[in-house]
N, CA, C and O atoms as a Tinker XYZ file with bonds, in Angstrom:
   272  protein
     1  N    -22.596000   -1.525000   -2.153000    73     2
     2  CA   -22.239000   -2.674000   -1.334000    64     1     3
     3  C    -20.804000   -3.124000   -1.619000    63     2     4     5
     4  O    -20.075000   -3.352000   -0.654000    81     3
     5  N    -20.442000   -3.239000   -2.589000    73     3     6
     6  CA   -18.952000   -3.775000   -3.228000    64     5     7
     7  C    -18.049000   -2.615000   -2.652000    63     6     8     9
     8  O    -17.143000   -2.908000   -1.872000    81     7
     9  N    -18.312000   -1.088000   -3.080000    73     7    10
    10  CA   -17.754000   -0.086000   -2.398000    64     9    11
    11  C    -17.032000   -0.440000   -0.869000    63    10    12    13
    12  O    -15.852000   -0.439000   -0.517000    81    11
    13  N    -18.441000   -0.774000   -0.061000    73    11    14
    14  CA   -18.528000   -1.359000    1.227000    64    13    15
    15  C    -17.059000   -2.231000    1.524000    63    14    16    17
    16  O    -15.967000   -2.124000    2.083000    81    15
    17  N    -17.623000   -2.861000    0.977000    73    15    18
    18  CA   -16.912000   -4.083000    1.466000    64    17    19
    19  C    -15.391000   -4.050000    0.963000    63    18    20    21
    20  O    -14.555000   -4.681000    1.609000    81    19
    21  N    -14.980000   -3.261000   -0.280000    73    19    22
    22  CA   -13.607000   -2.677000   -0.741000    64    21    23
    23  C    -12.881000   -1.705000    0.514000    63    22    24    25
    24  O    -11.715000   -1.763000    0.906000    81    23
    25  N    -13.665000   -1.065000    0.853000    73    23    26
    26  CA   -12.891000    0.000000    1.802000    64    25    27
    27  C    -12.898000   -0.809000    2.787000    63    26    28    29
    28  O    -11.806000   -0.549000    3.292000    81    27
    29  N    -13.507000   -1.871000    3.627000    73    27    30
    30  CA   -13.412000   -2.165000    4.638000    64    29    31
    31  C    -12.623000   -3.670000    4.909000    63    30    32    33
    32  O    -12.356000   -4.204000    5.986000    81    31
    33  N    -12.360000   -4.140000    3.518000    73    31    34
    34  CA   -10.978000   -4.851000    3.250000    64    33    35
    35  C     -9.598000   -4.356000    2.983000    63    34    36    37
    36  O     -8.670000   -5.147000    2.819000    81    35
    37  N     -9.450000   -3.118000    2.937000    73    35    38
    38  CA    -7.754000   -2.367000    2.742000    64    37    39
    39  C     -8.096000   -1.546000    4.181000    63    38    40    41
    40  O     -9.039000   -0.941000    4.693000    81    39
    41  N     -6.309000   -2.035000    4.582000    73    39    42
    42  CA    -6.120000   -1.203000    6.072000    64    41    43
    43  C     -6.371000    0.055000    5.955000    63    42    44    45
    44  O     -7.037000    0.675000    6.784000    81    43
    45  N     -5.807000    0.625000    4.793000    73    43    46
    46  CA    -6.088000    2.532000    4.901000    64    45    47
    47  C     -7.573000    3.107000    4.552000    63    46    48    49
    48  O     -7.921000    4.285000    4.473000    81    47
    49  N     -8.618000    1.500000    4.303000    73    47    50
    50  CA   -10.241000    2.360000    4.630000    64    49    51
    51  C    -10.662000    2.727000    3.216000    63    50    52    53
    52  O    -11.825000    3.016000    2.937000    81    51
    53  N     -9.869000    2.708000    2.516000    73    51    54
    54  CA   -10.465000    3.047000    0.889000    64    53    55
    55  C     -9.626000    2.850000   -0.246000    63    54    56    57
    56  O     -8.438000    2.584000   -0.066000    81    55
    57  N    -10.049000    2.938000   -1.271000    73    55    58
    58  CA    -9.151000    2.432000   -2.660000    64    57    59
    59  C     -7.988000    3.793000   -3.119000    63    58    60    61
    60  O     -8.129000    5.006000   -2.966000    81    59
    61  N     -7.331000    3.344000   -3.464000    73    59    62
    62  CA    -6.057000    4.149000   -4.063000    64    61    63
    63  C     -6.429000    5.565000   -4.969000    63    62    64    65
    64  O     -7.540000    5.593000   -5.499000    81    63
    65  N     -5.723000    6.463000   -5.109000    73    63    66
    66  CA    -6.329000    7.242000   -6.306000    64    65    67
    67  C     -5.268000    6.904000   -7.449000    63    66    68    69
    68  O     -4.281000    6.176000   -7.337000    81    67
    69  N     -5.703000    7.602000   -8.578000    73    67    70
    70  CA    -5.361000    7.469000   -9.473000    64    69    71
    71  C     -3.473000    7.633000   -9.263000    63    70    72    73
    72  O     -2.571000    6.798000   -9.199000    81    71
    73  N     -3.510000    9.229000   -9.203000    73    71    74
    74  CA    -2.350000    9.013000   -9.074000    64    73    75
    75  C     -1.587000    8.230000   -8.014000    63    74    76    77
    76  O     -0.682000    7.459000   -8.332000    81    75
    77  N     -1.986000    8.447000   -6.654000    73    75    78
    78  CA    -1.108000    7.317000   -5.934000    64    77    79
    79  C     -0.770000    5.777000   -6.267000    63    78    80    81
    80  O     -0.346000    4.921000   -5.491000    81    79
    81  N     -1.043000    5.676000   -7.487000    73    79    82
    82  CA    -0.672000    4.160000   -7.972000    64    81    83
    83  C     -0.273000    4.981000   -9.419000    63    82    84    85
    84  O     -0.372000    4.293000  -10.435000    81    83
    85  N      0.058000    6.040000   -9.548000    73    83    86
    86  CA     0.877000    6.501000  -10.961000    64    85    87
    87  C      2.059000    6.725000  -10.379000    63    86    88    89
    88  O      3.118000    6.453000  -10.945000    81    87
    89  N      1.985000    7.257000   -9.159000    73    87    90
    90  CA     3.304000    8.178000   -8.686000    64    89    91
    91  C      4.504000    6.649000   -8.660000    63    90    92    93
    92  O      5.710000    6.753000   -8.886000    81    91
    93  N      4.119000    5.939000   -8.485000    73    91    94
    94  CA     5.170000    4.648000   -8.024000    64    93    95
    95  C      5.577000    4.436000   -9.267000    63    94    96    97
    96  O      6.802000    4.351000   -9.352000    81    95
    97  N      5.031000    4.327000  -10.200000    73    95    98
    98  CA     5.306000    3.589000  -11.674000    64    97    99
    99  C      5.955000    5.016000  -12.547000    63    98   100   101
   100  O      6.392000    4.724000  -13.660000    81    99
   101  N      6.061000    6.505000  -12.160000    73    99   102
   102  CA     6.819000    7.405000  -12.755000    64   101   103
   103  C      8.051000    7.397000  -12.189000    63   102   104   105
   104  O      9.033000    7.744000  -12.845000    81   103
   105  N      8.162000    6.918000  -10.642000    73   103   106
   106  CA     9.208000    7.093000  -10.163000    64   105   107
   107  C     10.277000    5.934000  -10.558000    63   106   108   109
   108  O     11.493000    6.123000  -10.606000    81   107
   109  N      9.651000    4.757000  -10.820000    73   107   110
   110  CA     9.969000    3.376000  -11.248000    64   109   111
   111  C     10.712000    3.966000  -13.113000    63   110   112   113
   112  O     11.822000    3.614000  -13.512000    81   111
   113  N      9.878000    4.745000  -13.810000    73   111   114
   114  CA     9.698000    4.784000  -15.058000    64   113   115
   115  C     11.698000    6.092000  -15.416000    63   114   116   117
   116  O     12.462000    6.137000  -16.381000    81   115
   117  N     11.694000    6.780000  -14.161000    73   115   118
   118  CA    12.719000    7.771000  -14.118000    64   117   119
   119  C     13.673000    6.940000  -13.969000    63   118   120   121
   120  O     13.406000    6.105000  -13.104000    81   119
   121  N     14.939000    6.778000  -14.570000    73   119   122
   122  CA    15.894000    6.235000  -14.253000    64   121   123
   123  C     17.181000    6.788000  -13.624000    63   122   124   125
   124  O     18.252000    6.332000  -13.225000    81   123
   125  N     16.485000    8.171000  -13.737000    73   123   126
   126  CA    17.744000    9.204000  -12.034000    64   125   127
   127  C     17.734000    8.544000  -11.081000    63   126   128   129
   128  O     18.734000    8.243000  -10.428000    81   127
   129  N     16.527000    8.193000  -10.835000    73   127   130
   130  CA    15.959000    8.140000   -9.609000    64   129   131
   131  C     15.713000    6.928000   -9.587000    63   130   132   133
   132  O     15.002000    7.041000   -8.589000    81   131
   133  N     15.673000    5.975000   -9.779000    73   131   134
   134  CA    15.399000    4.524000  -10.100000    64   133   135
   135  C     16.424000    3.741000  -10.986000    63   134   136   137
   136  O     16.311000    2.539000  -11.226000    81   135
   137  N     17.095000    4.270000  -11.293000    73   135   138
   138  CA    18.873000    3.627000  -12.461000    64   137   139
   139  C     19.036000    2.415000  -11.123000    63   138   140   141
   140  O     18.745000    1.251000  -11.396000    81   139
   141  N     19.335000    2.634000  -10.219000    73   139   142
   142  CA    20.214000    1.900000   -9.415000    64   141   143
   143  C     19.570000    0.340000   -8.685000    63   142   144   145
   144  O     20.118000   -0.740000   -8.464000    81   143
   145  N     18.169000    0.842000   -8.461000    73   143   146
   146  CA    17.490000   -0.124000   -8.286000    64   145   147
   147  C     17.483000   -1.625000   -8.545000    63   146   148   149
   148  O     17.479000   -1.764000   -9.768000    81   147
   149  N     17.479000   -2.721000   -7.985000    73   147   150
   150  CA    17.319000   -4.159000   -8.544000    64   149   151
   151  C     16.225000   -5.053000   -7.917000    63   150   152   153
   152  O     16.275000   -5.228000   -6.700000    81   151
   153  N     15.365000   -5.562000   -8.547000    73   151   154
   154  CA    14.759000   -6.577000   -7.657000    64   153   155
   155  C     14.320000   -6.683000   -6.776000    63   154   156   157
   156  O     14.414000   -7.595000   -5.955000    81   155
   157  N     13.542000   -5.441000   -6.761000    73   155   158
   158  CA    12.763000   -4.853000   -5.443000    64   157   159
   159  C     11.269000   -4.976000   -5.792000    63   158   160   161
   160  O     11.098000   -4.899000   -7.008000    81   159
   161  N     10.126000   -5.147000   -5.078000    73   159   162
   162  CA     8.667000   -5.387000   -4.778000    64   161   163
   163  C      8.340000   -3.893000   -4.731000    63   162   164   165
   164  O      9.048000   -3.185000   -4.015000    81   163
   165  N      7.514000   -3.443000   -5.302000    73   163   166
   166  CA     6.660000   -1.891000   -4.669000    64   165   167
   167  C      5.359000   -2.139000   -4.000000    63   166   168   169
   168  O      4.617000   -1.659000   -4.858000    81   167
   169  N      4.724000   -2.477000   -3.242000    73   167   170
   170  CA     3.597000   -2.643000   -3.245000    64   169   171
   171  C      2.575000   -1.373000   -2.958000    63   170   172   173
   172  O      2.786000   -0.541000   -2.076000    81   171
   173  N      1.471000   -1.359000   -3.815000    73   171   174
   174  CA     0.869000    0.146000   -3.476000    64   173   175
   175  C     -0.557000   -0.849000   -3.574000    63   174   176   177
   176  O     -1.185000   -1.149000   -4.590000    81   175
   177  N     -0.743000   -1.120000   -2.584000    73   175   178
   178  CA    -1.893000   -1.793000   -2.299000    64   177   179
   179  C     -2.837000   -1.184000   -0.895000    63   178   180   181
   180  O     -3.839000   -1.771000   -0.488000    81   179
   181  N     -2.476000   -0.337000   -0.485000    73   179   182
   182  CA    -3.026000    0.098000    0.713000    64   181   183
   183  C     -2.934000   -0.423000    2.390000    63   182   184   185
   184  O     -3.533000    0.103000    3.328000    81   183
   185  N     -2.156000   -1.414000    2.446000    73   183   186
   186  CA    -1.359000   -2.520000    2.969000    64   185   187
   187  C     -2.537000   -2.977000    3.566000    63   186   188   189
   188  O     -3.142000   -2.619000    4.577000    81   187
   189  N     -2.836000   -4.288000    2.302000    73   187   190
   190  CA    -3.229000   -5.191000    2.224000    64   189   191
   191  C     -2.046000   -6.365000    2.164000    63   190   192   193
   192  O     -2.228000   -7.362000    2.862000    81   191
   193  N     -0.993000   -6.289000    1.455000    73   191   194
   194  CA    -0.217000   -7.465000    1.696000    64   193   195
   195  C      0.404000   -7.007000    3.027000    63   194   196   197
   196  O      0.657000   -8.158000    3.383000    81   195
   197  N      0.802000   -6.351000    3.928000    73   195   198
   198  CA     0.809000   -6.154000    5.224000    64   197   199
   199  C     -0.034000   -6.786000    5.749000    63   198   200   201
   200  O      0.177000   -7.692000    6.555000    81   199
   201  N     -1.204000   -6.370000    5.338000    73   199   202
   202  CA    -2.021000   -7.215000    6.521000    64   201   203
   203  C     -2.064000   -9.109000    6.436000    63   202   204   205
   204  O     -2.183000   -9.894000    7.377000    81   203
   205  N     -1.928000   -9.388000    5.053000    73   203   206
   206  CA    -1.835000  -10.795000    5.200000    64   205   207
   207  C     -0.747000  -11.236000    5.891000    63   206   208   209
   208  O     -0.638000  -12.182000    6.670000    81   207
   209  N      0.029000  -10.445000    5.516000    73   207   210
   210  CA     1.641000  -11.461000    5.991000    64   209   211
   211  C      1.716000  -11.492000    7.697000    63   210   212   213
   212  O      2.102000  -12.498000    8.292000    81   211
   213  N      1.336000  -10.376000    8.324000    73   211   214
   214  CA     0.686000  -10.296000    9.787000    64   213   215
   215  C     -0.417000  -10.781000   10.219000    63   214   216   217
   216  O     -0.768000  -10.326000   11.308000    81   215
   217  N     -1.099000  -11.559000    9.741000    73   215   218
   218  CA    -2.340000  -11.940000   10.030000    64   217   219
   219  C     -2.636000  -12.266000   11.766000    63   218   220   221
   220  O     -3.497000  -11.866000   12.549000    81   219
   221  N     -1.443000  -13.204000   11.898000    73   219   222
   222  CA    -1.487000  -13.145000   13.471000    64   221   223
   223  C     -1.783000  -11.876000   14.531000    63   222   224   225
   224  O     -2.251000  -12.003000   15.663000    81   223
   225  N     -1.390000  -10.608000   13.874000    73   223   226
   226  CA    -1.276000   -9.392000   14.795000    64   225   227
   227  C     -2.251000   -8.531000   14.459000    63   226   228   229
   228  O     -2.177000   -8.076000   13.318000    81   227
   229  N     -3.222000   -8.152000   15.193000    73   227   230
   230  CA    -3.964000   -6.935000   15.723000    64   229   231
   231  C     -3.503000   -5.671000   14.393000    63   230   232   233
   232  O     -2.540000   -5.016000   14.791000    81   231
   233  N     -3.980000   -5.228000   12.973000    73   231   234
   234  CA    -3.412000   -4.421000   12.313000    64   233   235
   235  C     -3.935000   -2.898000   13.030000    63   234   236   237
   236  O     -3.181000   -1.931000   12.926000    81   235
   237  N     -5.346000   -2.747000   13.800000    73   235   238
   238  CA    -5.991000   -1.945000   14.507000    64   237   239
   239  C     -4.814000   -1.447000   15.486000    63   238   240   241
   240  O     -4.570000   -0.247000   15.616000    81   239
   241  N     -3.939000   -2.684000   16.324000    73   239   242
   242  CA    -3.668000   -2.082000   17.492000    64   241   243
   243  C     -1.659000   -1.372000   17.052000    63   242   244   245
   244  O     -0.873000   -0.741000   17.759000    81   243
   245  N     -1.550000   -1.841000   15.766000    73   243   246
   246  CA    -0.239000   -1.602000   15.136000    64   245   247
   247  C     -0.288000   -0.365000   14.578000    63   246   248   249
   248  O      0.764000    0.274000   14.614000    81   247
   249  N     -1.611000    0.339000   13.868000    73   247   250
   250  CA    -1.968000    1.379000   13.423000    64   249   251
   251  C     -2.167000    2.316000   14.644000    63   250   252   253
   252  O     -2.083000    3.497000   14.304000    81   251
   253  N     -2.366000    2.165000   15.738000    73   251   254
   254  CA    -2.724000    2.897000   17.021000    64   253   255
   255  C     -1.160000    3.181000   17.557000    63   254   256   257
   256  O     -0.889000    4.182000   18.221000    81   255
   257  N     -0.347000    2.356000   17.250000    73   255   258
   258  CA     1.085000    2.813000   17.762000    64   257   259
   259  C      1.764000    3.868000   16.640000    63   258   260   261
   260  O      2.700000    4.534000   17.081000    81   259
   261  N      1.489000    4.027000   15.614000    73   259   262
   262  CA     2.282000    5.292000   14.665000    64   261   263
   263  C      1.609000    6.279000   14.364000    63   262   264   265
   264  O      0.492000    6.059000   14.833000    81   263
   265  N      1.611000    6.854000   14.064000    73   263   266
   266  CA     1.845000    8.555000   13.669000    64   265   267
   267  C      0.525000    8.616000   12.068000    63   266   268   269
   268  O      0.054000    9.632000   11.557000    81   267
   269  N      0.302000    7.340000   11.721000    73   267   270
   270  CA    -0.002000    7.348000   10.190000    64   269   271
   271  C     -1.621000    7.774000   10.119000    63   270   272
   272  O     -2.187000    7.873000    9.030000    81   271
């Protein structure tokens, strides 16, 4: 039931895997590739904070316009 109700609260339908919430924090952790960076948000939430901050808009009919 919790399962349930997890996937059907994140826009992408299910919870993160492991690594897709590692890959952000190695790339964060490399400083080649991340040296330059300042004061930036990552969010790897499955866009859930997308969906709040849009709340007004249809996330169904925004997902039907791209490619994703």
């Amino acid at each position: 039931m919790v399962q349930f109700h997890t996937n059907h609260s994140i826009p992408m339908g299910r919870t993160g895997t492991c690594e897709e919430i590692a890959e952000p924090i190695a790339f964060l952790a490399d400083r080649k590739v991340s040296g330059y960076m300042t004061g930036q948000s990552i969010n790897v939430d499955g866009g859930t904070t997308l969906q709040h901050a849009m709340a007004t808009y249809s996330f169904d009919d925004i997902m039907k316009r791209t490619d994703l």
